[in-house]
mmCIF file of the N, C-alpha and C atoms, coordinates in Angstrom:
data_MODEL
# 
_entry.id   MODEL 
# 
loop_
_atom_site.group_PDB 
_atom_site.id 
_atom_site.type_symbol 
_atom_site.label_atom_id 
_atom_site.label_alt_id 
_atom_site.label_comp_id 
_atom_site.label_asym_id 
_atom_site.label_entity_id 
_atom_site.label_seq_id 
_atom_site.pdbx_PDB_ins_code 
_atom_site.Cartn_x 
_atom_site.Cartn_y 
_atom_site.Cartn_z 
_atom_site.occupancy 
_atom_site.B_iso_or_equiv 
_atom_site.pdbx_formal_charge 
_atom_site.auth_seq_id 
_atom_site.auth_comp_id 
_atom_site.auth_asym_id 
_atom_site.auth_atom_id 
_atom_site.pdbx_PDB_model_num 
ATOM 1   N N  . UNK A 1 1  ? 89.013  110.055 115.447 1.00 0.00 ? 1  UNK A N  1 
ATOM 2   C CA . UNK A 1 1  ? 89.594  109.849 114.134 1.00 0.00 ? 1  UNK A CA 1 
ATOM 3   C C  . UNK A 1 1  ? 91.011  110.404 114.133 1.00 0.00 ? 1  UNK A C  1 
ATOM 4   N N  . UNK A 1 2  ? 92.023  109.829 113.540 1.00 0.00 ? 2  UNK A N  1 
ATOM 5   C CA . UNK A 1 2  ? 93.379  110.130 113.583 1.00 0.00 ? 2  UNK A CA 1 
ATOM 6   C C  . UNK A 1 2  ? 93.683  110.839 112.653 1.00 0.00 ? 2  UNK A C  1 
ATOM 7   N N  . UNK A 1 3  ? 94.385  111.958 112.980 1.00 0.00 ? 3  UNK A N  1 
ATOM 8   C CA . UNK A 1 3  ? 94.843  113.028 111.322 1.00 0.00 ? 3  UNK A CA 1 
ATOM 9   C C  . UNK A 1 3  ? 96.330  112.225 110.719 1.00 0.00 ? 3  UNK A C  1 
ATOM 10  N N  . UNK A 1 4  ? 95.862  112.119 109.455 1.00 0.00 ? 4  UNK A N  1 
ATOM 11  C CA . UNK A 1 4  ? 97.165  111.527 109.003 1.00 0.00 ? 4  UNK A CA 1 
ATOM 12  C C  . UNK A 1 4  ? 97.611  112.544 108.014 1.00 0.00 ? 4  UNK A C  1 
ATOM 13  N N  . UNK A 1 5  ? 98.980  112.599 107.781 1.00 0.00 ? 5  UNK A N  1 
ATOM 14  C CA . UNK A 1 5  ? 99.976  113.841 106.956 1.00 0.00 ? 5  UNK A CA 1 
ATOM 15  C C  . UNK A 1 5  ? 99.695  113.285 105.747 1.00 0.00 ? 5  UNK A C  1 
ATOM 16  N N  . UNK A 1 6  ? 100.543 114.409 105.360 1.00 0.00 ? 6  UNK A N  1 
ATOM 17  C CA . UNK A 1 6  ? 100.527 114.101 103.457 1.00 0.00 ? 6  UNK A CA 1 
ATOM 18  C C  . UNK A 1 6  ? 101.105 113.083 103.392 1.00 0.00 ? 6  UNK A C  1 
ATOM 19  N N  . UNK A 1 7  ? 102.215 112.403 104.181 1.00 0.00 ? 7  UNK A N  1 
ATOM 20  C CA . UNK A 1 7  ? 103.104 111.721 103.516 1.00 0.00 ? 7  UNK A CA 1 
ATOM 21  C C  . UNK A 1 7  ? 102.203 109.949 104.042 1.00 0.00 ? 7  UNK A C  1 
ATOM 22  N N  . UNK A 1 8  ? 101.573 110.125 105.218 1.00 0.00 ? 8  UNK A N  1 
ATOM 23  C CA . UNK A 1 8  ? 100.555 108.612 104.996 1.00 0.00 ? 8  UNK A CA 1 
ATOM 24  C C  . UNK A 1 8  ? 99.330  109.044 104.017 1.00 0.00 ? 8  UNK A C  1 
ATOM 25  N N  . UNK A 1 9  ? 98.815  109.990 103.720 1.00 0.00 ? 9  UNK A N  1 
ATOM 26  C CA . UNK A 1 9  ? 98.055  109.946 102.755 1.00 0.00 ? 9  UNK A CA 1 
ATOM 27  C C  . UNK A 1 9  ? 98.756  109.489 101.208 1.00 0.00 ? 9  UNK A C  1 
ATOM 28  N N  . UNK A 1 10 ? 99.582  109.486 101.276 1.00 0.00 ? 10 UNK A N  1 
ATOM 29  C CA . UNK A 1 10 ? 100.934 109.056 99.768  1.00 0.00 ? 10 UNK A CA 1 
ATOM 30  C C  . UNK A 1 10 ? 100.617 107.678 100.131 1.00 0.00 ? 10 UNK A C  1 
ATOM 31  N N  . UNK A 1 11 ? 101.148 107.273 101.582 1.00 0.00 ? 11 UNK A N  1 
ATOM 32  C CA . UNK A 1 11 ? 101.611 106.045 101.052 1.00 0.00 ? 11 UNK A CA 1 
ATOM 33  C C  . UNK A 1 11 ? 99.834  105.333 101.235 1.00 0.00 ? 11 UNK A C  1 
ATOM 34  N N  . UNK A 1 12 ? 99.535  105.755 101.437 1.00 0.00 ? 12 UNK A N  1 
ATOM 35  C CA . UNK A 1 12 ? 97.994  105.038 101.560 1.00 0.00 ? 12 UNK A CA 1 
ATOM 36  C C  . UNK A 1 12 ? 97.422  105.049 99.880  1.00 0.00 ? 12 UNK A C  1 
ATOM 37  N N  . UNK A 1 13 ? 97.864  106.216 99.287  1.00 0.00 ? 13 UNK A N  1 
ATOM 38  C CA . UNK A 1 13 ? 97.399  106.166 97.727  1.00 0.00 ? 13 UNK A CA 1 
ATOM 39  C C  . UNK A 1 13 ? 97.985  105.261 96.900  1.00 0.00 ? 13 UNK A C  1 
ATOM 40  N N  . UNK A 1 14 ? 99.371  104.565 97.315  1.00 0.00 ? 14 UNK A N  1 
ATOM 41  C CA . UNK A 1 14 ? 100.470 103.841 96.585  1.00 0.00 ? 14 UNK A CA 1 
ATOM 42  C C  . UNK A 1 14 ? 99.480  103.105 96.857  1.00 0.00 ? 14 UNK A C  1 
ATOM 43  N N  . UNK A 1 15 ? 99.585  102.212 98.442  1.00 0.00 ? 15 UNK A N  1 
ATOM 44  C CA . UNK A 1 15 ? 98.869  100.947 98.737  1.00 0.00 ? 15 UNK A CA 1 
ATOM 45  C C  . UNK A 1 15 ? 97.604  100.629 97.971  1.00 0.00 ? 15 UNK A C  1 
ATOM 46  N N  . UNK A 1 16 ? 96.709  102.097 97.790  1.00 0.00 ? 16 UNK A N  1 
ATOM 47  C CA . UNK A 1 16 ? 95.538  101.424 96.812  1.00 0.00 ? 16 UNK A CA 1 
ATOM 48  C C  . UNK A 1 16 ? 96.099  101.141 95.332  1.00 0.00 ? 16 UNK A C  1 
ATOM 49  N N  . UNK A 1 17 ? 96.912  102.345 94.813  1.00 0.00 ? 17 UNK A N  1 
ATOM 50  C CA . UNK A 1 17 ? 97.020  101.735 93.479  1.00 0.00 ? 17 UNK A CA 1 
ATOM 51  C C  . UNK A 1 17 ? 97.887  100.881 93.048  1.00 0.00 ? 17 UNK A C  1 
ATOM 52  N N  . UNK A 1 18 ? 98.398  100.398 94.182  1.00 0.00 ? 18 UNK A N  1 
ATOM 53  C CA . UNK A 1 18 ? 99.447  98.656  93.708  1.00 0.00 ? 18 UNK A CA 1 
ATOM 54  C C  . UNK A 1 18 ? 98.036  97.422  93.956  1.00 0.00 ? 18 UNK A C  1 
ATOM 55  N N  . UNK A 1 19 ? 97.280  97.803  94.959  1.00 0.00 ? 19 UNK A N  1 
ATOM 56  C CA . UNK A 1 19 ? 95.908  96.960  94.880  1.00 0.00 ? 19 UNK A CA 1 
ATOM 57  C C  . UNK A 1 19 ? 94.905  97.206  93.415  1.00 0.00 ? 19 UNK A C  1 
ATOM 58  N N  . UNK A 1 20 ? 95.001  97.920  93.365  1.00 0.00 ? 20 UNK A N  1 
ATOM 59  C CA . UNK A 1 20 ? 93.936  98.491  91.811  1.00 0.00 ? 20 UNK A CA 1 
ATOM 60  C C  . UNK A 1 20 ? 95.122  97.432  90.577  1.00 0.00 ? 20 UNK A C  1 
ATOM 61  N N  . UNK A 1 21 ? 95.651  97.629  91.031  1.00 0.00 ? 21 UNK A N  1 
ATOM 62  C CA . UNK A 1 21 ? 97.066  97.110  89.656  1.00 0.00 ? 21 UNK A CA 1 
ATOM 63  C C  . UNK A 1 21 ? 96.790  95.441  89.495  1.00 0.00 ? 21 UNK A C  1 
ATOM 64  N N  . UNK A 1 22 ? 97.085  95.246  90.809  1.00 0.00 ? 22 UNK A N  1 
ATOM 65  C CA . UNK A 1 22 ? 96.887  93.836  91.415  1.00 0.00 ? 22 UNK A CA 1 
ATOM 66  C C  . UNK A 1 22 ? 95.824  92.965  90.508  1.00 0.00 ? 22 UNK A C  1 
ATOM 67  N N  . UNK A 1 23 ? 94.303  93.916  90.802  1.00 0.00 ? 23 UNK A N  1 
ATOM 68  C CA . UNK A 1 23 ? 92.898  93.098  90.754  1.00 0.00 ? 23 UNK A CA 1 
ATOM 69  C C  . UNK A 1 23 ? 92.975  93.333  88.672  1.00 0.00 ? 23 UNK A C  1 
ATOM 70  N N  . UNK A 1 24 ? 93.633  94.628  88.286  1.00 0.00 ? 24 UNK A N  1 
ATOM 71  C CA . UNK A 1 24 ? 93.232  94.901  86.937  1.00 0.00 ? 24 UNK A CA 1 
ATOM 72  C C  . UNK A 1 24 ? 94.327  93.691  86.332  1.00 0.00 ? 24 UNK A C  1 
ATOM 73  N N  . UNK A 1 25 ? 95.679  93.158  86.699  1.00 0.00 ? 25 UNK A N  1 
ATOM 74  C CA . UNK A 1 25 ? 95.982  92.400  85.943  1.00 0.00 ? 25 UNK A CA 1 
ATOM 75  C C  . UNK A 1 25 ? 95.682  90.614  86.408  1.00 0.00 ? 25 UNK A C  1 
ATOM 76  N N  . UNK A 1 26 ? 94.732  90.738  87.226  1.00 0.00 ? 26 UNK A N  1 
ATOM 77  C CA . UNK A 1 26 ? 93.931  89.339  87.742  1.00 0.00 ? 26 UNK A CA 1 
ATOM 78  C C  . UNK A 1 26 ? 93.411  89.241  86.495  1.00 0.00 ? 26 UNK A C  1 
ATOM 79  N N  . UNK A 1 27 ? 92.431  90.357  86.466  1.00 0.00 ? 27 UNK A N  1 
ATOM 80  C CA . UNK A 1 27 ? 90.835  90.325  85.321  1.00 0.00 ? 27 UNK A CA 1 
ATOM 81  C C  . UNK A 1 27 ? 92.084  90.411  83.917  1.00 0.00 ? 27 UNK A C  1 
ATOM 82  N N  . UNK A 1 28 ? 93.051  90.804  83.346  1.00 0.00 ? 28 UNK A N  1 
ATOM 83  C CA . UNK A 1 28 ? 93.593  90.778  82.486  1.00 0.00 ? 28 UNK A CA 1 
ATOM 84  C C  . UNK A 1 28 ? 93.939  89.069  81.809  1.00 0.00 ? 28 UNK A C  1 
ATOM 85  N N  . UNK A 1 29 ? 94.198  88.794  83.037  1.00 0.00 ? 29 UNK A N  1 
ATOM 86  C CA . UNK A 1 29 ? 95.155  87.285  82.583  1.00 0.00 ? 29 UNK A CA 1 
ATOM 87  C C  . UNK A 1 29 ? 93.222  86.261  83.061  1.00 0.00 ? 29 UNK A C  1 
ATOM 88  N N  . UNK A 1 30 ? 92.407  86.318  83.177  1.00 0.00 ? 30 UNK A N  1 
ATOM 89  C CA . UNK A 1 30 ? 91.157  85.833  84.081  1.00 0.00 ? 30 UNK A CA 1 
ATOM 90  C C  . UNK A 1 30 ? 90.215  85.481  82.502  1.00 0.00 ? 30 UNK A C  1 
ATOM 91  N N  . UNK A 1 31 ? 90.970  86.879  81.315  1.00 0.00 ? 31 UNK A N  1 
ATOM 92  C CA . UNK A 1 31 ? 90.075  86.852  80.404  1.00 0.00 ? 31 UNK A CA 1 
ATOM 93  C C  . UNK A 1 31 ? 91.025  86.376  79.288  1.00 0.00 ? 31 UNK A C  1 
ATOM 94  N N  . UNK A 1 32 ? 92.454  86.313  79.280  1.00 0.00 ? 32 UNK A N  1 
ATOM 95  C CA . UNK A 1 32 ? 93.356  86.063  78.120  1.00 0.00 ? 32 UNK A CA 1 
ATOM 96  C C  . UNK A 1 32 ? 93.436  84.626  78.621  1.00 0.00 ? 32 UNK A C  1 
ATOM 97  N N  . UNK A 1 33 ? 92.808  83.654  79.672  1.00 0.00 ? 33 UNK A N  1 
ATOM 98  C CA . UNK A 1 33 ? 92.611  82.609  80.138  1.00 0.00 ? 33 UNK A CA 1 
ATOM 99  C C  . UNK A 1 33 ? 91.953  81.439  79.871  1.00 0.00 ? 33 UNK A C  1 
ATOM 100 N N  . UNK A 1 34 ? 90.591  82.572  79.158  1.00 0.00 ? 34 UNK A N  1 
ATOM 101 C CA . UNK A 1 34 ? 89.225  81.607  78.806  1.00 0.00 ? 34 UNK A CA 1 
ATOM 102 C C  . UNK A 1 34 ? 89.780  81.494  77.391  1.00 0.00 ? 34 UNK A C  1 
ATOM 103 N N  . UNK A 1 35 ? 88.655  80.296  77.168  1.00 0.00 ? 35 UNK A N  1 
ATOM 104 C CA . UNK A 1 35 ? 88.784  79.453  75.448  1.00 0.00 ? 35 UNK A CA 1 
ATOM 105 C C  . UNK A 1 35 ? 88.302  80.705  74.959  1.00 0.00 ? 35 UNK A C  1 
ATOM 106 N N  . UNK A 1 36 ? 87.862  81.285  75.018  1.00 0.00 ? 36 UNK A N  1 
ATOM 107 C CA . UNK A 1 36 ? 86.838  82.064  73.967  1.00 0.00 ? 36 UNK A CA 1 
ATOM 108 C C  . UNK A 1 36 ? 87.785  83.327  73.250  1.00 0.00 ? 36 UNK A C  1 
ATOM 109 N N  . UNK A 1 37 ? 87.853  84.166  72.010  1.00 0.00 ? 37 UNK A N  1 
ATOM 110 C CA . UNK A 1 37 ? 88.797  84.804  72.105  1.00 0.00 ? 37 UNK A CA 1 
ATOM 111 C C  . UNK A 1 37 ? 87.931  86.041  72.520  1.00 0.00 ? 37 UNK A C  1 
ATOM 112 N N  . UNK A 1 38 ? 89.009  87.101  73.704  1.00 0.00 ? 38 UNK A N  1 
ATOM 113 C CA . UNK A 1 38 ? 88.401  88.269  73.841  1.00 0.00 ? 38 UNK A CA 1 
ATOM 114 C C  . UNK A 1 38 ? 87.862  89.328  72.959  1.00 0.00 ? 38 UNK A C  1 
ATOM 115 N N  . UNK A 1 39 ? 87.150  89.823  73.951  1.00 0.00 ? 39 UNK A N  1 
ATOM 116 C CA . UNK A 1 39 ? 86.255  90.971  72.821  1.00 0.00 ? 39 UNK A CA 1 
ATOM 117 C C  . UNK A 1 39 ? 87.407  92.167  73.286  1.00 0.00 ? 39 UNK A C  1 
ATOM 118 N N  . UNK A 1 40 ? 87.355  93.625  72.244  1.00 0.00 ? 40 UNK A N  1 
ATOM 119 C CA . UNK A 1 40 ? 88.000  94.358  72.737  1.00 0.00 ? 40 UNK A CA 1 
ATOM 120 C C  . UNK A 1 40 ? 87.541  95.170  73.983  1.00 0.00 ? 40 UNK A C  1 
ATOM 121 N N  . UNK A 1 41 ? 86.507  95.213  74.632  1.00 0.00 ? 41 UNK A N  1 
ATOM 122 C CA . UNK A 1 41 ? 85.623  95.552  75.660  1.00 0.00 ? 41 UNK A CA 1 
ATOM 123 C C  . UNK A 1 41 ? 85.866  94.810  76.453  1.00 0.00 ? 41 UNK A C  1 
ATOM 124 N N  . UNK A 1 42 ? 86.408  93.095  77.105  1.00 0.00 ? 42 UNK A N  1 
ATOM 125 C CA . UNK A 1 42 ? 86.692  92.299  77.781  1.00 0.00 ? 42 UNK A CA 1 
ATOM 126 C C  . UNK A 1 42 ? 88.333  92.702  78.101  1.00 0.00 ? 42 UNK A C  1 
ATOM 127 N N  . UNK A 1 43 ? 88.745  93.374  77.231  1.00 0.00 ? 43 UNK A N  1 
ATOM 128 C CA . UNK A 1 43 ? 90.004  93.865  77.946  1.00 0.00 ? 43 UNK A CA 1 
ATOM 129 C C  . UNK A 1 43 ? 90.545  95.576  77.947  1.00 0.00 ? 43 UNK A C  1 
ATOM 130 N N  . UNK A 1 44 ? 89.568  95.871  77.453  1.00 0.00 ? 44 UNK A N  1 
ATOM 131 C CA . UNK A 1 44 ? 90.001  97.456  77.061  1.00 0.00 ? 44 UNK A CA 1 
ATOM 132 C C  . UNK A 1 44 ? 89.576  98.256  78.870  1.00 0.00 ? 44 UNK A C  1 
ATOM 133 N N  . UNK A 1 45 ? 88.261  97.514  79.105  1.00 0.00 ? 45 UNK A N  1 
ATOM 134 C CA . UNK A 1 45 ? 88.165  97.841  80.912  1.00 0.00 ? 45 UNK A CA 1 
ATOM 135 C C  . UNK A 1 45 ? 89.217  97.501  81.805  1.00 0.00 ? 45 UNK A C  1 
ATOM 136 N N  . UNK A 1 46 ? 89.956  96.571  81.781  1.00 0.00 ? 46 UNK A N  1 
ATOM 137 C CA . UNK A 1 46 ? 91.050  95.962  82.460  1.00 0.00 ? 46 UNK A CA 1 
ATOM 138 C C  . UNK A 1 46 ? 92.386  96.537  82.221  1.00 0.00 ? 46 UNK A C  1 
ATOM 139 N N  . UNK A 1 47 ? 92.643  96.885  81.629  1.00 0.00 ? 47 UNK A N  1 
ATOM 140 C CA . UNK A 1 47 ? 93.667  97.731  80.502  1.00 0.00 ? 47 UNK A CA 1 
ATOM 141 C C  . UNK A 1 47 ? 93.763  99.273  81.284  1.00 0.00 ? 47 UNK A C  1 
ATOM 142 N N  . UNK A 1 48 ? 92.434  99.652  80.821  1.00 0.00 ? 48 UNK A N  1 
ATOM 143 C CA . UNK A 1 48 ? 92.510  101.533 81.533  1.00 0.00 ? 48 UNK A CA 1 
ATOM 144 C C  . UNK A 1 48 ? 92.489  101.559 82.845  1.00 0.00 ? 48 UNK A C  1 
ATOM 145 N N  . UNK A 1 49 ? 91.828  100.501 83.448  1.00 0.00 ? 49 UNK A N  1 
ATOM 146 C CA . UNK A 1 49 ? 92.077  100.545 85.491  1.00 0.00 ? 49 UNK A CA 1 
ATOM 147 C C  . UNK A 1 49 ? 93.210  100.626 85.359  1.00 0.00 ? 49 UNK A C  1 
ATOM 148 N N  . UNK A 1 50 ? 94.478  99.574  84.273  1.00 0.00 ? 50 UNK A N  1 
ATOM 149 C CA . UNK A 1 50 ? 95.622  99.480  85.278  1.00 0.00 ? 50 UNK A CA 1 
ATOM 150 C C  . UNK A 1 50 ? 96.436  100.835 84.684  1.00 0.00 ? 50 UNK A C  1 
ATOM 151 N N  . UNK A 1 51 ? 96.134  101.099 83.530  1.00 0.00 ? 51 UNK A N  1 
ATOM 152 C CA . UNK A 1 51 ? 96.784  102.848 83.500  1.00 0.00 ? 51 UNK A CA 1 
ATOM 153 C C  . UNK A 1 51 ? 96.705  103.946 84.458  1.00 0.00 ? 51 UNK A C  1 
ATOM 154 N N  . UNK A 1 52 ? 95.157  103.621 85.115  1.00 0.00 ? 52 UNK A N  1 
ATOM 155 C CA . UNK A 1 52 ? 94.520  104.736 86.056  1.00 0.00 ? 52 UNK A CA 1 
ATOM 156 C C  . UNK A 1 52 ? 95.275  104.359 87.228  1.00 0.00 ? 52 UNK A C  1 
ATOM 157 N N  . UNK A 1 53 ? 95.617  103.165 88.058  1.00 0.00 ? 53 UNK A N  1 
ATOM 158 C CA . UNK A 1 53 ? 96.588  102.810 89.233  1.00 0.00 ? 53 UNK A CA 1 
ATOM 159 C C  . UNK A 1 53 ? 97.769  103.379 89.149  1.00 0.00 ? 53 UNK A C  1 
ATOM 160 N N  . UNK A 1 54 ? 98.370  102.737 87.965  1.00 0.00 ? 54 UNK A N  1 
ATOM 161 C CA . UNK A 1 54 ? 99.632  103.536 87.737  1.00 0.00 ? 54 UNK A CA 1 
ATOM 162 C C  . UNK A 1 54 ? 99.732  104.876 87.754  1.00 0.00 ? 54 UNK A C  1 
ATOM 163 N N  . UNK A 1 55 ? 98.941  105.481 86.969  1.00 0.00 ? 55 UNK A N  1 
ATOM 164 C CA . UNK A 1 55 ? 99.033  106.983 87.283  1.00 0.00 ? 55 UNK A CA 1 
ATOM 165 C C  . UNK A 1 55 ? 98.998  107.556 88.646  1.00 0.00 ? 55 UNK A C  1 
ATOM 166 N N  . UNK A 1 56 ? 97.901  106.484 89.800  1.00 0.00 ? 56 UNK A N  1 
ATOM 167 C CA . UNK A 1 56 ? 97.739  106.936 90.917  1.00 0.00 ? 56 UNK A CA 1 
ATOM 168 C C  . UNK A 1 56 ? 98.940  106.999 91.711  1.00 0.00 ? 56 UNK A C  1 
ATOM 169 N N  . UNK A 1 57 ? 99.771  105.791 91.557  1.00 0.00 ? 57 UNK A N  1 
ATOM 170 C CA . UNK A 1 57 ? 100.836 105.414 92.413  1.00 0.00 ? 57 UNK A CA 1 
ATOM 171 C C  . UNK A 1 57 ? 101.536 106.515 91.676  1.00 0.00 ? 57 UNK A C  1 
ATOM 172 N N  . UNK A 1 58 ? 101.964 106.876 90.556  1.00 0.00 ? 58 UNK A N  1 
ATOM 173 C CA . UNK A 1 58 ? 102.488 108.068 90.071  1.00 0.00 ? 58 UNK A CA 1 
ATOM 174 C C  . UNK A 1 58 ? 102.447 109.167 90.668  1.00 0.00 ? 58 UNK A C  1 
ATOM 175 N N  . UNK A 1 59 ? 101.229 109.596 91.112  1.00 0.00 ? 59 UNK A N  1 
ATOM 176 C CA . UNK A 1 59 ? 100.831 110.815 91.939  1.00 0.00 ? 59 UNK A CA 1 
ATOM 177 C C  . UNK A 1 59 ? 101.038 110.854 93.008  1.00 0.00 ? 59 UNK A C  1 
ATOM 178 N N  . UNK A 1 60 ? 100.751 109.261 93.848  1.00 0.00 ? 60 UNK A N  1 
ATOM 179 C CA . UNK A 1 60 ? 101.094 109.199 95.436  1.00 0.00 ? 60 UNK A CA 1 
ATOM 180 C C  . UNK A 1 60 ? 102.592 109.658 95.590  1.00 0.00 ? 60 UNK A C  1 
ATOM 181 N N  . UNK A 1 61 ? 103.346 109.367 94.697  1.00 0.00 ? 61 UNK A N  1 
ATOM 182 C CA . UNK A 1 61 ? 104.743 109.040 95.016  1.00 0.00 ? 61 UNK A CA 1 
ATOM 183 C C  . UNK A 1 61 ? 105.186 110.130 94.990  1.00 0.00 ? 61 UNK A C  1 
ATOM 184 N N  . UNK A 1 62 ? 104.836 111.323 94.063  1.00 0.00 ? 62 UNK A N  1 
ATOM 185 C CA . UNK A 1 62 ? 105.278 112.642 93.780  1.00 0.00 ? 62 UNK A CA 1 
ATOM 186 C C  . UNK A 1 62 ? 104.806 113.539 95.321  1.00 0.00 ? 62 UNK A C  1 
ATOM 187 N N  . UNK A 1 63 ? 103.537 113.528 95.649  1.00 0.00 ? 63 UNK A N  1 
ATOM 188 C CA . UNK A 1 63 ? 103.417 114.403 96.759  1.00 0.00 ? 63 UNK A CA 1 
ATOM 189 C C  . UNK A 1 63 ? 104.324 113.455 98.041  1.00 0.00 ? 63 UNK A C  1 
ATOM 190 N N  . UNK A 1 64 ? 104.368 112.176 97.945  1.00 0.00 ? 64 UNK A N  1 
ATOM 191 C CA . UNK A 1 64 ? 105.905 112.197 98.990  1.00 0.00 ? 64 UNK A CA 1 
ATOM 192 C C  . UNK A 1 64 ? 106.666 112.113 98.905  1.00 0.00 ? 64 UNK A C  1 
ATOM 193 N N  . UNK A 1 65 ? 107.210 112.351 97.864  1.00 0.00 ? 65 UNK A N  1 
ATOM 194 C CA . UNK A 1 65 ? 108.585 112.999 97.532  1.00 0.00 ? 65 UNK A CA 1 
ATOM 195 C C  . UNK A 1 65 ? 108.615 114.978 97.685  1.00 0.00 ? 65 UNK A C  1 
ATOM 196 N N  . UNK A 1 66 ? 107.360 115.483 97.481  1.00 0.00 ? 66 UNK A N  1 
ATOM 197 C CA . UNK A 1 66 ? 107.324 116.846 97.643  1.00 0.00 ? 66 UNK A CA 1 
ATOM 198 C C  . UNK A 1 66 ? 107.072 117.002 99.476  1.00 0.00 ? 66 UNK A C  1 
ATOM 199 N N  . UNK A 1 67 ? 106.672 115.779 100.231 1.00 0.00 ? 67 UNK A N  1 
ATOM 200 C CA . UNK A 1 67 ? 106.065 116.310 101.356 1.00 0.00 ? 67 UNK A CA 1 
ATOM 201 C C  . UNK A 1 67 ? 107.711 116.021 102.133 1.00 0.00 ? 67 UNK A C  1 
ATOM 202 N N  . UNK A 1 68 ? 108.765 115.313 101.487 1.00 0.00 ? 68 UNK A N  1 
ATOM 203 C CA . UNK A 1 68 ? 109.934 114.825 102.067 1.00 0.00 ? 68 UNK A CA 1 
ATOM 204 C C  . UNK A 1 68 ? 110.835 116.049 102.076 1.00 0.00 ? 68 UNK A C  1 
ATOM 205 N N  . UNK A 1 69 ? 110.873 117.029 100.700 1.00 0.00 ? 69 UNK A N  1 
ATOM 206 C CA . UNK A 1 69 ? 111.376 118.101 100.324 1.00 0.00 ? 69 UNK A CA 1 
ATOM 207 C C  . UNK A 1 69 ? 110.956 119.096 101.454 1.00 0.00 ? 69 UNK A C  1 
ATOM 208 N N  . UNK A 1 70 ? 109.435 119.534 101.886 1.00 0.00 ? 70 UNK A N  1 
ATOM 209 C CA . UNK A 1 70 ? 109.239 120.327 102.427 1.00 0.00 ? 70 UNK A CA 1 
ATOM 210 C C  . UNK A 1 70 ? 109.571 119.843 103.648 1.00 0.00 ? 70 UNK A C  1 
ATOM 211 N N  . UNK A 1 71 ? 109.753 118.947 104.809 1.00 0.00 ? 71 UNK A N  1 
ATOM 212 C CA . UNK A 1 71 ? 109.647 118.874 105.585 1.00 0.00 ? 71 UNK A CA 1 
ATOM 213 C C  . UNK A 1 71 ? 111.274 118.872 105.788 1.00 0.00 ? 71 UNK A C  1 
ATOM 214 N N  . UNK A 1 72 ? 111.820 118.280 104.371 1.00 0.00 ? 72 UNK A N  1 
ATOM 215 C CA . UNK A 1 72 ? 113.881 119.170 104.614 1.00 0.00 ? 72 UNK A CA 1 
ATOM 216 C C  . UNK A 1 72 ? 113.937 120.452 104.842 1.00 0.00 ? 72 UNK A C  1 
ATOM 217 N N  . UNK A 1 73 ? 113.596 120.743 104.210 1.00 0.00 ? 73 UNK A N  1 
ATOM 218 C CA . UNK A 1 73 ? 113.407 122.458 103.912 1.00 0.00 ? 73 UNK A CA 1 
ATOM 219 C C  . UNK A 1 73 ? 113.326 123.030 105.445 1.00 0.00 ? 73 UNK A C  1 
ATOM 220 N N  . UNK A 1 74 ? 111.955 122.746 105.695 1.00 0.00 ? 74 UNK A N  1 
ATOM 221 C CA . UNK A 1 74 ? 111.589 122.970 107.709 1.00 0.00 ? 74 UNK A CA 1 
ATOM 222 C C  . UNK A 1 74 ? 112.893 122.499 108.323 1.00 0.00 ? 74 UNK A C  1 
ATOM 223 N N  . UNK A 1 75 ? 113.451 121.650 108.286 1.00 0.00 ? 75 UNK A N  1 
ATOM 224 C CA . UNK A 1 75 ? 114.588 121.349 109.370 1.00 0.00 ? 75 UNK A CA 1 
ATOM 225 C C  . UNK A 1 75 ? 116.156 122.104 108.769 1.00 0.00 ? 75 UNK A C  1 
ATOM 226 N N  . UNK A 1 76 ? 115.766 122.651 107.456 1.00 0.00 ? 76 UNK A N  1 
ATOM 227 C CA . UNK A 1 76 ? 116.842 123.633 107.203 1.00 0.00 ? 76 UNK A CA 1 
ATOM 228 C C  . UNK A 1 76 ? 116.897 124.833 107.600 1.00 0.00 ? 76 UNK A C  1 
ATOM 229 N N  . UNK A 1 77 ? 115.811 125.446 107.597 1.00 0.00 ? 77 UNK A N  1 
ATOM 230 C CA . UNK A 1 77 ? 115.525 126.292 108.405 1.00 0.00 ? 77 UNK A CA 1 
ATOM 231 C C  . UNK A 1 77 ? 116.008 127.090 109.737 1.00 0.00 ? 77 UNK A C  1 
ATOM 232 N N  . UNK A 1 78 ? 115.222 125.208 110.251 1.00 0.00 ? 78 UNK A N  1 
ATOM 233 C CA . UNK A 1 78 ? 115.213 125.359 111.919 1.00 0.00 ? 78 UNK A CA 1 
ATOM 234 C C  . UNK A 1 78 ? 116.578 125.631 112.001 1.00 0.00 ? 78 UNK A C  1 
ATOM 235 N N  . UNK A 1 79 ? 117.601 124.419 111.804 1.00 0.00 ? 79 UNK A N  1 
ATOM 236 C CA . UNK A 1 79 ? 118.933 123.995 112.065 1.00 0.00 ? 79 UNK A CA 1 
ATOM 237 C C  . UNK A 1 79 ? 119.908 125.718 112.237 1.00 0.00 ? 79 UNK A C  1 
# 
C-alpha cells in the first residue's frame, strides 16, 4: 500500500467532492426535469449533498494550502 501526504490526500478530497457536486446537481436538474412538480424532499436531499461537497472541497483545499505553507516553511529553514 502506498503512503500518500497530506497534500494527495487534499487533492483526492477535492476529486471526491467535485464528483459528489457532479452526481448532486445530476439528481437536481433529473428532478426539476420531470412533469410532476417537486416535493420539497425530492430536492432538499440533492440540495444538502451539494452543500456537503462544497464544504468538502472547501476543506480539501485549506489543508493544501496549509500542507504548501508548511512544507515552505521546511525549505526556509533548511535554505
Amino acid at each position: 500500500m502506498a503512503i500518500i501526504g497530506f497534500s494527495g490526500q487534499a487533492l483526492n478530497g477535492i476529486q471526491r467532492g467535485m464528483e459528489d457536486l457532479q452526481r448532486s446537481a445530476a439528481e437536481v436538474g433529473r428532478v426539476e426535469r420531470s412533469n410532476v412538480a417537486p416535493s420539497t424532499g425530492e430536492l432538499a436531499q440533492p440540495l444538502v449533498a451539494q452543500m456537503e461537497a462544497a464544504r468538502q472541497v472547501e476543506a480539501s483545499a485549506m489543508v493544501l494550502q496549509a500542507d504548501d505553507g508548511v512544507l515552505g516553511s521546511l525549505l526556509d529553514v533548511r535554505a
